[in-house]
C-alpha positions as CSV (number, residue, x, y, z in Angstrom):
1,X,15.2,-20.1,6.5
2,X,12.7,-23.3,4.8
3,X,14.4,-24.8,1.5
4,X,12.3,-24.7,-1.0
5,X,14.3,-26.0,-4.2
6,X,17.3,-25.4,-5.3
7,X,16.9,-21.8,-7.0
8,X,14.2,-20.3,-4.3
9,X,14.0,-19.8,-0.5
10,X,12.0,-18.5,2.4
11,X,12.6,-16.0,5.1
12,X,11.0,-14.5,7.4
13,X,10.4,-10.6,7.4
14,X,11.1,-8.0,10.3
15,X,8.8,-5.9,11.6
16,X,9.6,-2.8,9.6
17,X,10.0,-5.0,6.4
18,X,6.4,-5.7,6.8
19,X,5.1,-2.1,7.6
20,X,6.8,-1.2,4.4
21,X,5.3,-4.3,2.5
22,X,2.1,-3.5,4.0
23,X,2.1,0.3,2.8
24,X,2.5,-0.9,-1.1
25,X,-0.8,-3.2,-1.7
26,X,-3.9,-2.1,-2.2
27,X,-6.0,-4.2,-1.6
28,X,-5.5,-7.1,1.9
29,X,-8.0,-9.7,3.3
30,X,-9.5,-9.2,6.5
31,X,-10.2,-12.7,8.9
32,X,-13.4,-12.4,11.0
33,X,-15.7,-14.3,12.7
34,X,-18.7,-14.8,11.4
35,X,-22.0,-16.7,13.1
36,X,-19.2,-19.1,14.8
37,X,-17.4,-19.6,11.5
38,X,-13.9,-17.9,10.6
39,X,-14.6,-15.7,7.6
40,X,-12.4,-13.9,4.9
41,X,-13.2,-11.0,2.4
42,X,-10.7,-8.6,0.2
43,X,-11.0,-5.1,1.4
44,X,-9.4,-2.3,0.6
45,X,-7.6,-0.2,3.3
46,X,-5.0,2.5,4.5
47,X,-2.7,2.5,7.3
48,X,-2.3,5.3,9.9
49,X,0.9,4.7,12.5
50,X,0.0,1.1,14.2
51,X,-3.8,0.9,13.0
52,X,-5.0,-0.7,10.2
53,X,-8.1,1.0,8.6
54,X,-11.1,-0.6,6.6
55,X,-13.7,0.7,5.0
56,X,-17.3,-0.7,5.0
57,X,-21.0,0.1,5.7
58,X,-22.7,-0.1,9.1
59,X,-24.6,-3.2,8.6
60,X,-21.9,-5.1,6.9
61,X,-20.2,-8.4,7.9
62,X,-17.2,-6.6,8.8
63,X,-18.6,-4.1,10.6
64,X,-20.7,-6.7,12.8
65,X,-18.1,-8.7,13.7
66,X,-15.2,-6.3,14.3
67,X,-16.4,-4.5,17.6
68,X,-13.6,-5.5,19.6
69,X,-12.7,-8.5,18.6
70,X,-9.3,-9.9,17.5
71,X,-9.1,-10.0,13.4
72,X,-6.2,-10.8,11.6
73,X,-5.0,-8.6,8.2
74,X,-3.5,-9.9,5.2
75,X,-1.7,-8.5,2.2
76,X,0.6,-10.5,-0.3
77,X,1.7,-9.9,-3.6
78,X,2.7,-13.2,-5.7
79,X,4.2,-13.8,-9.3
80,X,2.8,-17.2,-10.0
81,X,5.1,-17.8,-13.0
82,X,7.7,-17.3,-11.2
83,X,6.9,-19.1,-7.9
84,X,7.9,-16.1,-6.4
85,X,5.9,-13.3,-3.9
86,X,5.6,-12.0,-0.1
87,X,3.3,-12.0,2.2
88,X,2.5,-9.7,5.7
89,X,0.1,-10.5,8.2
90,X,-1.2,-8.5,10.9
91,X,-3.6,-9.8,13.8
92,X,-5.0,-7.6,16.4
93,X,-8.1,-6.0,18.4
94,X,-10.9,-4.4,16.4
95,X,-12.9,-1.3,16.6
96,X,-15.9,-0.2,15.3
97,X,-14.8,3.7,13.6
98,X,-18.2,5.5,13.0
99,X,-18.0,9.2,14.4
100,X,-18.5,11.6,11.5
101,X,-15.6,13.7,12.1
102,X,-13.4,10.6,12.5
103,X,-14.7,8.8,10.0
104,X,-13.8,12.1,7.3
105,X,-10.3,12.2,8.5
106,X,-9.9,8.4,7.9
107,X,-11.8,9.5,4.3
108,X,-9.1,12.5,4.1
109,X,-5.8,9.2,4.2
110,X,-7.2,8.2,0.8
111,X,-10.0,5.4,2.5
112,X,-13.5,4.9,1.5
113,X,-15.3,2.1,0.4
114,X,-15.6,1.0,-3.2
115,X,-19.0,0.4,-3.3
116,X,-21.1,3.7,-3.1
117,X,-23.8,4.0,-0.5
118,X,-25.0,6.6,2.1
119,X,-23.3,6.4,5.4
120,X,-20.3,4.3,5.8
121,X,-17.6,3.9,8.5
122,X,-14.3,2.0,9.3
123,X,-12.8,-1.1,11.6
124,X,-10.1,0.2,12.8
125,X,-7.4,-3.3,13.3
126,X,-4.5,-2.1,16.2
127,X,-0.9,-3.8,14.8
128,X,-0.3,-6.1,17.6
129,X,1.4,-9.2,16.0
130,X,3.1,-8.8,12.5
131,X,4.3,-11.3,10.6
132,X,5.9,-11.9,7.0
133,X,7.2,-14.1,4.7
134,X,9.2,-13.7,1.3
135,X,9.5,-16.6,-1.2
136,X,12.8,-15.4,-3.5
137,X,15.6,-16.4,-5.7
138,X,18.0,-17.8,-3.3
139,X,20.9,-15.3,-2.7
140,X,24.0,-16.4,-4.2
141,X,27.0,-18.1,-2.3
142,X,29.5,-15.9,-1.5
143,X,32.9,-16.0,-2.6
144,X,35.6,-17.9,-1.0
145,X,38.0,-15.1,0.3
146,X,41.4,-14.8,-1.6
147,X,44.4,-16.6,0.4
148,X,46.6,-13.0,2.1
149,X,49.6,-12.3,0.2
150,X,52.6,-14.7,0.9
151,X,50.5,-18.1,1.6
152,X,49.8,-20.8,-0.5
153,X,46.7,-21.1,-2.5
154,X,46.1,-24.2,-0.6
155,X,45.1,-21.6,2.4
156,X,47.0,-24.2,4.9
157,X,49.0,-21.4,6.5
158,X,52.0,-22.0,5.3
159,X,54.0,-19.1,3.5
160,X,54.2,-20.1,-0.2
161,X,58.2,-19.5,0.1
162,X,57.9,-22.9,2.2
163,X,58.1,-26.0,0.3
């Protein structure tokens, strides 16, 4: 766990803490590279078992540079106010999702792509490597336990009957 200050902490995530992070956002950044260069762009996606789907066009960014290559997936939410948020990423192998009949079951999980155009398609991203984070209120300390009947407050073992 990092200290942060004294009301907020960090802590790492578990895998299925993340998966169930990952299920509430709609809308995650996907990390790409792009003519040598590493690349980021919001996306909107949905998540099927241990794949990762994004919507885009054939010709896109996305779609150019995610035929098989390692990506990483990001998705956060963050109350700025508050200094507060979470954060889940995911970094794995990339496909290229184009088939028709693929491509309307993927629509059929609540995908598609925002912007309207003819033909479009998804990069599928496997869940390989998860990772998250969660900046909080730091948990409270917990009680001292009560001293058993019959010792002294002063906890030092000794019956309270001995003086």
């Amino acid at each position: 766990m990092d200290t942060l200050d004294d009301d907020r902490d960090a802590r790492a995530l578990d895998e299925a803490e993340c998966l169930r992070l990952l299920d509430t956002a709609a809308i995650g950044r996907i990390a790409f590279t792009e003519g040598a260069l590493p690349a980021v762009q919001p996306v909107t996606f949905v998540r099927g078992g241990r794949e990762i789907y994004v919507p885009t066009h054939p010709g896109s960014a996305v779609a150019a540079a995610s035929r098989g290559a390692v990506v990483a997936f990001e998705v956060d939410e963050v109350d700025v106010g508050a200094r507060t948020g979470w954060n889940v990423t995911v970094v794995g192998p990339s496909r290229l999702i184009a088939d028709p009949a693929e491509v309307r079951r993927l629509d059929g999980l609540g995908g598609g792509p925002w912007v309207p155009s003819g033909a479009h398609c998804y990069v599928g991203v496997q869940v390989r490597l998860v990772r998250g984070r969660r900046i909080g209120p730091r948990p409270a300390p917990a009680a001292a336990p009560a001293a058993p009947a019959g010792l002294s407050p002063a906890g030092a073992g000794m019956p309270s009957w001995v003086g």
